[in-house]
C-alpha positions as CSV (number, residue, x, y, z in Angstrom):
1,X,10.4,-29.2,-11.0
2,X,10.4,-29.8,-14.9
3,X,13.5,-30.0,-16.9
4,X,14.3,-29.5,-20.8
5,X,13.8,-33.0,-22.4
6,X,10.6,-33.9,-20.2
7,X,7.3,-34.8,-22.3
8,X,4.1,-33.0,-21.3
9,X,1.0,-35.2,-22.1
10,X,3.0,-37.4,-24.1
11,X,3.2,-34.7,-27.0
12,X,5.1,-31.6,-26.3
13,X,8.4,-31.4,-25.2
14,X,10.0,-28.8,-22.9
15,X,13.1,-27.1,-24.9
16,X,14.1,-24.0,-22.4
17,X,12.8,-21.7,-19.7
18,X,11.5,-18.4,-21.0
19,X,10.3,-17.2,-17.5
20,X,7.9,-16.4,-15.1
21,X,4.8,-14.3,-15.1
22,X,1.5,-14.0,-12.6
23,X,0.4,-16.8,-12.6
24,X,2.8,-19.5,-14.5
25,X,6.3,-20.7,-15.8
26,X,6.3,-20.8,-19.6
27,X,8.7,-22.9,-21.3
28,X,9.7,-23.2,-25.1
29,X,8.4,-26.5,-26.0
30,X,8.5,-29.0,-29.3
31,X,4.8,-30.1,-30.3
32,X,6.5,-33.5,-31.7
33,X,2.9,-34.2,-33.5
34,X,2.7,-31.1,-35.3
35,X,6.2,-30.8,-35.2
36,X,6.2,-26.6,-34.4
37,X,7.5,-25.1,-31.7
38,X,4.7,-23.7,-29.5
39,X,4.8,-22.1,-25.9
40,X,4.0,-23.7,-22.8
41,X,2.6,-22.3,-19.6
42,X,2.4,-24.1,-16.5
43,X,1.4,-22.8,-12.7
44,X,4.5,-22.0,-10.7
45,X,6.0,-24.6,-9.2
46,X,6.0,-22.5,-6.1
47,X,2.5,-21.2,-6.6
48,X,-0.3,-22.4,-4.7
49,X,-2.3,-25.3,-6.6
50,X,-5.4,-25.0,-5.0
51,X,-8.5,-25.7,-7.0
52,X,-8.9,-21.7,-7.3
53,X,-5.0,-21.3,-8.7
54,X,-6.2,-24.2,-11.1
55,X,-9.4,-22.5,-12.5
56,X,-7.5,-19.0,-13.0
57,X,-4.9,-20.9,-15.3
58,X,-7.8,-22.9,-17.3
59,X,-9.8,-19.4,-17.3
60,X,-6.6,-17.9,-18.9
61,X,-7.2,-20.3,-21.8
62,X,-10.8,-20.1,-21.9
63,X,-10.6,-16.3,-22.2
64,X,-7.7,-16.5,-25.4
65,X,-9.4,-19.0,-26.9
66,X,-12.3,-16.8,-27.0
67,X,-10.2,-14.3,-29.2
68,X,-8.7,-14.4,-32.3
69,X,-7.0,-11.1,-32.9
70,X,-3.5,-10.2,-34.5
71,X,-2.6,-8.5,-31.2
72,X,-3.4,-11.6,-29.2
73,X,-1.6,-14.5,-29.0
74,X,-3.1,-17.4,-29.7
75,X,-4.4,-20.8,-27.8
76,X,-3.5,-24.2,-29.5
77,X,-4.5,-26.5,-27.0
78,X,-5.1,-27.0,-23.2
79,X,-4.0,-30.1,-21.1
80,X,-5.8,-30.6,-18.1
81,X,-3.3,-33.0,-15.8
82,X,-1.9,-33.1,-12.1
83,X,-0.6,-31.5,-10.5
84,X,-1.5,-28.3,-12.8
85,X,-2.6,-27.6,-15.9
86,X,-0.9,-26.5,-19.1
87,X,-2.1,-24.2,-21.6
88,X,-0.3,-24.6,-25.4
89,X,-0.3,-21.5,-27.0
90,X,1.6,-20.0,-30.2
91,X,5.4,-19.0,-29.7
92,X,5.7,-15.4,-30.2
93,X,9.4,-15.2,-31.5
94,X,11.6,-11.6,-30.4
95,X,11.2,-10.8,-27.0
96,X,9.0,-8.7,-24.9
97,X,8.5,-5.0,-24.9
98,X,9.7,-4.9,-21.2
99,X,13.4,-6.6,-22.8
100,X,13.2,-3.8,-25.1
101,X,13.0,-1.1,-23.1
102,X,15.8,-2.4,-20.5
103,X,18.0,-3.4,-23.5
104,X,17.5,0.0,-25.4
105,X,15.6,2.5,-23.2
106,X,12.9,4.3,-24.0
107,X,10.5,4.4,-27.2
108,X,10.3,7.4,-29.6
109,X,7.3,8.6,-28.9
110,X,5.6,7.6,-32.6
111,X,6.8,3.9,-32.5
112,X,5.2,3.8,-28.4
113,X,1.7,5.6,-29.7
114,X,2.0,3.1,-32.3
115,X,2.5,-0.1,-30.3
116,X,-0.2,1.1,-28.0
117,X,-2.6,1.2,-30.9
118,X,-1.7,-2.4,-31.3
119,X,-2.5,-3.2,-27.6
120,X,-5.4,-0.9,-27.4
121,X,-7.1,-2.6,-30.5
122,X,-6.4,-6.2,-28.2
123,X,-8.3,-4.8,-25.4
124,X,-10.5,-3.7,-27.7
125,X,-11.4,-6.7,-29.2
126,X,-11.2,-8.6,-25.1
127,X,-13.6,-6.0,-23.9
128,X,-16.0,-6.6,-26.6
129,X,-16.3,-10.3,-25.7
130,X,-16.7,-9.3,-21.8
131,X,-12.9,-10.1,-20.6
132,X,-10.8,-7.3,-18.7
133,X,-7.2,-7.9,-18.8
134,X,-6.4,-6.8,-15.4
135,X,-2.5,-6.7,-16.0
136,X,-1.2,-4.9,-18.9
137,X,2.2,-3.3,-18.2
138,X,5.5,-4.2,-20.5
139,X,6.6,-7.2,-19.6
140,X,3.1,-8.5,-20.8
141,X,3.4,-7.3,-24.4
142,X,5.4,-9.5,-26.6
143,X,7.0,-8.3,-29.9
144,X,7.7,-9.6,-33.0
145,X,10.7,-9.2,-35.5
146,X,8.3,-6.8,-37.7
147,X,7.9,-4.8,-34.0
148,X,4.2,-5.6,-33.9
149,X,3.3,-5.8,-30.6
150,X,0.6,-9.2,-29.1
151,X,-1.0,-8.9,-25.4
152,X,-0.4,-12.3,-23.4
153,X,-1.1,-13.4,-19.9
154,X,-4.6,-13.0,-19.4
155,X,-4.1,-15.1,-16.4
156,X,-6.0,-12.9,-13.9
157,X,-8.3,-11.7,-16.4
158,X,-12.1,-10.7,-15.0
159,X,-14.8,-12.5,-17.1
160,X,-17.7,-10.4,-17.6
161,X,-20.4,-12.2,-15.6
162,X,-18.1,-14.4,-14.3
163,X,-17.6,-15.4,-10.2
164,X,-14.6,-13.8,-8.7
165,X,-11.7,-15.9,-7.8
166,X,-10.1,-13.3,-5.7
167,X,-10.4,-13.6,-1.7
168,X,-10.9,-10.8,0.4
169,X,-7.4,-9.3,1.1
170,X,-5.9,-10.7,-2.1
171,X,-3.9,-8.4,-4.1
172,X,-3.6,-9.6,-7.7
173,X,-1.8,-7.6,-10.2
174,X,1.6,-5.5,-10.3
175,X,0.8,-2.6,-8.0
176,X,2.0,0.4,-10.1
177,X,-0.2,-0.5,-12.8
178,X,-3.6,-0.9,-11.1
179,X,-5.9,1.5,-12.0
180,X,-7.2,3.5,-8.1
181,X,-11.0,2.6,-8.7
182,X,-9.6,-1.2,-8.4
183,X,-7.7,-0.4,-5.3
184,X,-10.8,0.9,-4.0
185,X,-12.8,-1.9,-4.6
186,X,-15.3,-0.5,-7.3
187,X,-13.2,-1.2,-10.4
188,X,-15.7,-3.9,-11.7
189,X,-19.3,-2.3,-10.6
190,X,-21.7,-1.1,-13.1
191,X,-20.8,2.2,-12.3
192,X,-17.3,2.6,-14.2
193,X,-17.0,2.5,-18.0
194,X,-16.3,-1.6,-18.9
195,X,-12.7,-1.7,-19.4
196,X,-11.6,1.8,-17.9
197,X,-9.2,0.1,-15.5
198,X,-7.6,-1.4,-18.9
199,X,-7.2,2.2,-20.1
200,X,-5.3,3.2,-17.0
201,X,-2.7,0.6,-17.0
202,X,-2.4,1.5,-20.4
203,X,-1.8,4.9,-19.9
204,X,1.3,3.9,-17.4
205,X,2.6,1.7,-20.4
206,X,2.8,4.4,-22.3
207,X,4.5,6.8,-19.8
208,X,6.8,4.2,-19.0
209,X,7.4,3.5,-22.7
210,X,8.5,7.0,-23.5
211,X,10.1,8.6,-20.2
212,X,11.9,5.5,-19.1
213,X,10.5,5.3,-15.6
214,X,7.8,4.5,-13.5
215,X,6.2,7.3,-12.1
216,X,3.8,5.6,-8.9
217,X,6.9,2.9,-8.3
218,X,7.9,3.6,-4.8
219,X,10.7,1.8,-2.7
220,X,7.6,-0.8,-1.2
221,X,4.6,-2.2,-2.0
222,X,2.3,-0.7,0.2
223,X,4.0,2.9,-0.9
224,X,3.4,2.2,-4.3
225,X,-0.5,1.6,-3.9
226,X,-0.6,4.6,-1.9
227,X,1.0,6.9,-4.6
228,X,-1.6,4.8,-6.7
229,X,-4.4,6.2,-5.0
230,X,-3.0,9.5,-4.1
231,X,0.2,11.0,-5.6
232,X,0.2,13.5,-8.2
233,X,1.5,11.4,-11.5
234,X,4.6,14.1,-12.6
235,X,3.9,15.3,-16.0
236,X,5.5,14.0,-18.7
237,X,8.7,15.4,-19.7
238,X,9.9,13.6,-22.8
239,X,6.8,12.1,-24.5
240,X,6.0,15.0,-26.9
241,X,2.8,14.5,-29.0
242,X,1.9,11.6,-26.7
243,X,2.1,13.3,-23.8
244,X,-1.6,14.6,-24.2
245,X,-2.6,10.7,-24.2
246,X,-0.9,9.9,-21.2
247,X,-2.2,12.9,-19.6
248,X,-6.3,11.5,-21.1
249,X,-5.7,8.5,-19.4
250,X,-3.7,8.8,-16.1
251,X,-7.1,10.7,-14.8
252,X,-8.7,8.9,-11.6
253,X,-12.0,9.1,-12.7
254,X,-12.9,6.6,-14.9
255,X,-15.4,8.3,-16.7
256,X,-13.2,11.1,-17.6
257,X,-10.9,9.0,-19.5
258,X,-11.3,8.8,-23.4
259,X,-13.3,6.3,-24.7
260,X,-11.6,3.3,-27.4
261,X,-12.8,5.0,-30.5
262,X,-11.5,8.4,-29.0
263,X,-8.0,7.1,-27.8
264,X,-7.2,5.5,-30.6
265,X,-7.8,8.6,-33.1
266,X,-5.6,10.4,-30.1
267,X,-2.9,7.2,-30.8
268,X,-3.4,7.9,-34.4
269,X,-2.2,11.8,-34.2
270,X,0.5,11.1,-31.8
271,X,1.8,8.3,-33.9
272,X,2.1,10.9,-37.1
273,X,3.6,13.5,-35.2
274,X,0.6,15.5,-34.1
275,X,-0.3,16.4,-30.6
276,X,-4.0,15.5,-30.2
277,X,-5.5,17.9,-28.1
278,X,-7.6,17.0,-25.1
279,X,-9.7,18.8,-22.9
280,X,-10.4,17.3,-20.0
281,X,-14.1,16.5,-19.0
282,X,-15.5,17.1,-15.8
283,X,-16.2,14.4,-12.6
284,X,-19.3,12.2,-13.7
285,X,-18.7,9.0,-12.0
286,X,-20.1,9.3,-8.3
287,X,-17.4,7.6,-6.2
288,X,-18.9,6.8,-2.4
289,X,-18.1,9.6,-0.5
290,X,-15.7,8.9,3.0
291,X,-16.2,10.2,6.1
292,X,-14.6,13.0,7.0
293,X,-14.4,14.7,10.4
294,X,-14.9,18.6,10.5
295,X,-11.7,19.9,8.8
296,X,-10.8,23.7,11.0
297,X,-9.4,26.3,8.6
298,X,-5.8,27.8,9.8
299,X,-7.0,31.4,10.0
300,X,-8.9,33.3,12.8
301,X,-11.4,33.9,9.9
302,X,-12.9,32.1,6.7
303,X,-11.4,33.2,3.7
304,X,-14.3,35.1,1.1
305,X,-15.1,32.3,-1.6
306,X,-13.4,32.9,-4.9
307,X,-14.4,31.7,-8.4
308,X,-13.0,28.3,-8.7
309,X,-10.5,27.7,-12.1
310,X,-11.1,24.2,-13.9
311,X,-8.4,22.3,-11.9
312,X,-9.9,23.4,-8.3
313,X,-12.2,20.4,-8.3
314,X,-9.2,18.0,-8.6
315,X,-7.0,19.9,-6.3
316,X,-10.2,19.6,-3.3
317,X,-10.4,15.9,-4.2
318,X,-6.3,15.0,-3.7
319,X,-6.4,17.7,-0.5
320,X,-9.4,14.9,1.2
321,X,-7.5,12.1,0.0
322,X,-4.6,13.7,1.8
323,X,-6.5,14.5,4.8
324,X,-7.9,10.9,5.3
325,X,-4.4,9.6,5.1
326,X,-3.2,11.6,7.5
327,X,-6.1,10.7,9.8
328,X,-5.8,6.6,8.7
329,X,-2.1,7.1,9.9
330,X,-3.2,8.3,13.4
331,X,-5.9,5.8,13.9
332,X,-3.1,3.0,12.9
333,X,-0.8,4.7,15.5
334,X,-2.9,5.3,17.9
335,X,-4.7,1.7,17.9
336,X,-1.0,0.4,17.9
337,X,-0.1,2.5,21.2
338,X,-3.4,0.9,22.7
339,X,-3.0,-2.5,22.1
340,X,0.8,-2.7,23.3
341,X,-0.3,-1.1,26.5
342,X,-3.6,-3.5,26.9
343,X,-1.1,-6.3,26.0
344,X,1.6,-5.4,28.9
345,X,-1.8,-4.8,31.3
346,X,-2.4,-8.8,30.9
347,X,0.9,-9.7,31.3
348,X,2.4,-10.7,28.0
349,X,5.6,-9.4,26.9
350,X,5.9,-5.8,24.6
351,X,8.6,-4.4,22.8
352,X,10.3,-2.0,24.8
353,X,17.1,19.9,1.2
354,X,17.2,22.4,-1.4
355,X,15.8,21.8,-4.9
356,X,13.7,23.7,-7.4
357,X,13.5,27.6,-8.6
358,X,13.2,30.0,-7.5
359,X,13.3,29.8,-3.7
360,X,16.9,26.9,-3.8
361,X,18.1,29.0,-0.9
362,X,15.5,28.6,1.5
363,X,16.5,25.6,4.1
364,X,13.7,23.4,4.9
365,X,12.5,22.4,8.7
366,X,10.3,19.7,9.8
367,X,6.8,20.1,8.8
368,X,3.9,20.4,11.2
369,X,2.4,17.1,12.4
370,X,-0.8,16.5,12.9
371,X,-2.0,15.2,15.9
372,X,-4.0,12.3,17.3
373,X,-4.8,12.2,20.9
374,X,-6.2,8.9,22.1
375,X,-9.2,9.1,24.7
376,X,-8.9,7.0,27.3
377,X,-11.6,4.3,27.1
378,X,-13.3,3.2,30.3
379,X,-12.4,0.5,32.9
380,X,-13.6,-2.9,30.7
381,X,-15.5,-5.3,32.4
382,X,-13.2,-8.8,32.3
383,X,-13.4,-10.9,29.9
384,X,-11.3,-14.0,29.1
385,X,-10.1,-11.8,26.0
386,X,-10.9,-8.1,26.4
387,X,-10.4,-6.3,23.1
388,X,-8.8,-2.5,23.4
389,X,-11.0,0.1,22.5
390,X,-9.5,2.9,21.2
391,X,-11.1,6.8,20.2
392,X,-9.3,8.9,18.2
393,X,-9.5,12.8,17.7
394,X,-7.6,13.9,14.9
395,X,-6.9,18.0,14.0
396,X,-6.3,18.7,10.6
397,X,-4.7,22.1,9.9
398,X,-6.0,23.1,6.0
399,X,-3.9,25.6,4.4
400,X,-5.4,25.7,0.7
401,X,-6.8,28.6,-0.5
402,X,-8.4,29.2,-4.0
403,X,-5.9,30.1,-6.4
404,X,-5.5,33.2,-7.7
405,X,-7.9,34.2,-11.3
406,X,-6.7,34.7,-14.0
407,X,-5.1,37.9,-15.4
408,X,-2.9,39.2,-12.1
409,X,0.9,38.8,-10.7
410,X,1.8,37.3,-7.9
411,X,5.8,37.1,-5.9
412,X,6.6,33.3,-6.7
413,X,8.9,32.0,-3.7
414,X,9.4,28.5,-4.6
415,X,8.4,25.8,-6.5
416,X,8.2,22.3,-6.1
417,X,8.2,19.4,-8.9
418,X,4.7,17.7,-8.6
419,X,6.6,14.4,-8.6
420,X,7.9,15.5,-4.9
421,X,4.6,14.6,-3.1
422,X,2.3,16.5,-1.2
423,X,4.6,16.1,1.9
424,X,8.1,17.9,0.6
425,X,5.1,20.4,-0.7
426,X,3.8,21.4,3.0
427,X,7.4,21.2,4.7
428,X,8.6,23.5,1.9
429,X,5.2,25.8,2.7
430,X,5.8,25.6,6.2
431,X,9.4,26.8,5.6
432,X,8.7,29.9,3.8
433,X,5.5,30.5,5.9
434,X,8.6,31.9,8.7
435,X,8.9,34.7,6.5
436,X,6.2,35.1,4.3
437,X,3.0,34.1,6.9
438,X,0.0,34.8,3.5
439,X,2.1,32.5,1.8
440,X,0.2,29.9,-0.7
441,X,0.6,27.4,-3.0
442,X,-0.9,26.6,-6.5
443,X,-0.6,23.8,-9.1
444,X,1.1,25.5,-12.3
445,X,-0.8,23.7,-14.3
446,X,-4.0,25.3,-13.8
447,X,-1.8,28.3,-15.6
448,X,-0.9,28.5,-19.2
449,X,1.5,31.3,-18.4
450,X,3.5,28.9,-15.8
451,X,5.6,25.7,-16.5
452,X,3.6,22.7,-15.8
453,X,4.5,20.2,-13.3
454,X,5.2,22.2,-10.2
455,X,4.1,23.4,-7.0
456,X,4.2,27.2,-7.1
457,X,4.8,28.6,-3.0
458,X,3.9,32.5,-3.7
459,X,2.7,35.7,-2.2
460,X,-0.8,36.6,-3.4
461,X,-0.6,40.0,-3.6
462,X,-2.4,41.6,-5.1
463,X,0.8,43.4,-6.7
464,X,0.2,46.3,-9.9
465,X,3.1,44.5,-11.4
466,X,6.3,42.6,-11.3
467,X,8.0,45.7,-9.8
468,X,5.5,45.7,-6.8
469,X,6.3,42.2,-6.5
470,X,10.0,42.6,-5.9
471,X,9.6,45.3,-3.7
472,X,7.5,43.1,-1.0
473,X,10.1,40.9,-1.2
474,X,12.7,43.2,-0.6
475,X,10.6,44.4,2.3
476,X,11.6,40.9,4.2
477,X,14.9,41.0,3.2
478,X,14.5,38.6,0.2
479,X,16.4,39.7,-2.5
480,X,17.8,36.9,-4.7
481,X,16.3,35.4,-7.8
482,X,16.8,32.2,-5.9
483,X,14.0,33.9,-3.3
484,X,11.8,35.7,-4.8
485,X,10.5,37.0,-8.4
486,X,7.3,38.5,-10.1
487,X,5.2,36.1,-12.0
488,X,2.3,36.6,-14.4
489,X,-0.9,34.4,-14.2
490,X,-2.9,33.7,-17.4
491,X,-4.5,31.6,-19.7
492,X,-2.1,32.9,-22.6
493,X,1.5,30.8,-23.1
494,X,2.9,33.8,-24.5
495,X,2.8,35.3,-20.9
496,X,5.1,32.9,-19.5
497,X,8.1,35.7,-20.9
498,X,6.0,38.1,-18.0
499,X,8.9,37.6,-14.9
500,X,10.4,40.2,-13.2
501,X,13.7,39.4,-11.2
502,X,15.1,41.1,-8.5
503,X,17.2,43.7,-7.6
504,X,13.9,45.5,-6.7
505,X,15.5,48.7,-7.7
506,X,16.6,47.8,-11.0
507,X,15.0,44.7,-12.1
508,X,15.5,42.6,-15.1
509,X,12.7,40.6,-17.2
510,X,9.3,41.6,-18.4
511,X,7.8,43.5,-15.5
512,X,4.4,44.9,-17.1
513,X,2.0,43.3,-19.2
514,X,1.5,46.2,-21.4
């Protein structure tokens, strides 16, 4: 343990604590040659000083010392002792942007587009010299009294070209800011855009920056990877002309994410005022496909294909992630199940609401689970240590349909904030599925007419107008605005004024187009 007063390397002397990160404890330090204050970062004194911990924290300085940018801080000096190294680097005075936002809240959104500018144009100036930060969030970002912002902690930074100091099974990094394609292993292959994973974490910064929470942070760790890979990222409410910026880079294809150049004239509008305006590209990066068993469709019959809108490629892509949790969860099950029972076999011991509009009065039930039935594997031959061996069926009920095209009304029944998950989404479904059995659901946002963010449960119809609507409704007895109303579908935000609200018989709203 150091202590204010002790002498590093016969030079600098340690003044205060300023706190942890990754990798290392930095301390406020004295350089009593120089005489300038400077920080200090050591490995924690808890950390694991293995020869691998040792490079990381001597790679740290490598990589900075590399740099010299406004945005970065800067490298003084490196002392190579035991039982860890130190790296002496300038003393950013204020505090970081992670204090800031705890102290204060959240950022106009001008002053975030401009401090991520700042950090963008670090990254910028790492990537062109081959080194990945790996773990930009808030508390990484240090700002001065003038508010410009300077990236630090490069400590798990990825050297292009460099060997890889992580070992298999080690997470590295703060979970809710890992870009997927890491998660999934192919974050630094030649097949995503140098830096993407940067982009992503910058992205969150951003979000977190302007809305004032975190919107993949889940109550553990391994929940918060999973909403990482999987989970809708809830549109941002309060971020105004940023919001298309976030929206740019929170995509989890990495190819489909703006490139510096791009971003920062996007930074640049949002900063002033100005919205940017984005349209999203399509898929280009081939991720390796997962296998999949043969997914039955909940009808007697197939559905006739429909013309796909732009978001449908998206929406197939979360609906297989989905589907190979649900199957990953079975398998884990199952194999558990297996194992306690071949344990006990050999003799060892074994463990004996409402929310969103329209549609608040529906109740809610528990959803449909899917199923996993173990086959029983034959009679092993003995071994000294026979290993279970498990088989595992798994049906999948699919219930997504193409959404409706463009230019028609439908009955909305519910809707559900993004933000909720997929699972409230299917219990909710499920629910109104007692009354309504064609019931679907659609992602507003593939709508101009409709409020994004949501999952919109409906009838499809097809219904001449909002009138038509109400009156299937009133049919089975739903009645309410909180059950049931007529909503237009378009491409046009002036038709989000097209709803027609119950009674059936004399309705209120905008029931006709025309």
């Amino acid at each position: 343990m150091h202590a204010p007063g002790e002498l590093i390397d016969g030079r600098f002397e340690l003044l205060e604590r300023l706190g942890s990160g990754g990798m290392g404890t930095v301390w406020r330090a004295r350089d009593t040659v120089l005489h300038r204050e400077v920080a200090l970062k050591a490995v924690r004194s808890d950390a694991d000083t293995s020869d691998a911990v040792r490079e990381r924290v001597l790679r740290e300085a490598r990589a900075l010392a590399r740099l010299s940018h406004p945005h970065v801080v800067t490298v003084h000096h490196i002392v190579d002792t035991q039982p860890h190294p130190w790296i002496v680097m300038e003393l950013v005075p204020g505090s970081s942007l992670q204090d800031r936002l705890t102290a204060r809240g959240p950022l106009p959104a001008p002053e975030a587009a401009r401090i991520g500018r700042q950090v963008l144009s670090a990254l910028g100036a790492a990537h062109a010299v081959g080194i990945q930060h790996r773990d930009v969030k808030p508390a990484n970002v240090l700002l001065r009294p003038d508010g410009s912002a300077v990236l630090t902690d490069f400590g798990i930074a990825a050297l292009q070209g460099s060997v890889s100091l992580t070992v298999p099974g080690e997470l590295i990094g703060s979970p809710e800011y890992i870009a997927p394609e890491r998660l999934r292993g192919h974050g630094d292959t030649a097949a995503f855009p140098f830096g993407a994973s940067d982009l992503w974490s910058l992205g969150l910064l951003l979000y977190v920056s302007t809305e004032g929470v975190s919107p993949l942070r889940r109550e553990t760790t391994f929940a918060t990877l999973a909403a990482v890979l999987d989970d809708p990222v809830p549109p941002p409410a309060r971020s105004g002309p940023l919001t298309p910026v976030i929206q740019a880079l929170l995509v989890r294809d990495p190819a489909a994410r703006p490139d510096a150049a791009r971003l920062d004239a996007m930074l640049a509008q949002a900063e002033s005022g100005t919205a940017p305006y984005w349209a999203q590209p399509t898929m280009t990066t081939a991720v390796p496909p997962e296998p999949l068993p043969p997914v039955p469709t909940q009808r007697d019959s197939p559905r006739p294909t429909a013309p796909q809108p732009a978001g449908a490629p998206e929406r197939q892509r979360n609906r297989t992630a989905v589907v190979v949790a649900v199957i990953a969860v079975a398998v884990a099950v199952t194999a558990a199940v297996a194992l306690a029972v071949s344990l006990s076999d050999q003799g060892k011991n074994t463990a004996g609401g409402s929310g969103g509009v329209p549609g608040g009065g529906v109740g809610s039930t528990a959803p449909a689970t899917p199923t996993a039935t173990p086959t029983p594997s034959p009679t092993p031959t003995p071994t000294p240590s026979p290993t279970p061996t498990v088989t595992v069926t798994a049906s999948v009920t699919a219930s997504v349909s193409p959404p409706p095209p463009s230019g028609r009304w439908i009955a909305q029944l519910f809707s559900e904030p993004v933000g909720s998950g997929a699972a409230t989404r299917d219990q909710r479904l499920a629910k109104v599925r007692e009354t309504v059995p064609e019931a679907e659901y659609l992602r507003s946002d593939t709508y101009a007419s409709l409020r994004p963010g949501y999952w919109v449960i409906y009838a499809p119809g097809p219904f001449d107008d909002g009138r038509a609507a109400l009156a299937f409704c009133a049919d089975r007895g739903m009645t309410a605005a909180n059950d049931c109303f007529g909503r237009y579908l378009s491409a046009d935000p002036d038709d989000f004024a097209l709803q027609c609200r119950p009674p059936a018989s004399s309705p209120s709203g905008r029931c006709t187009r025309s």
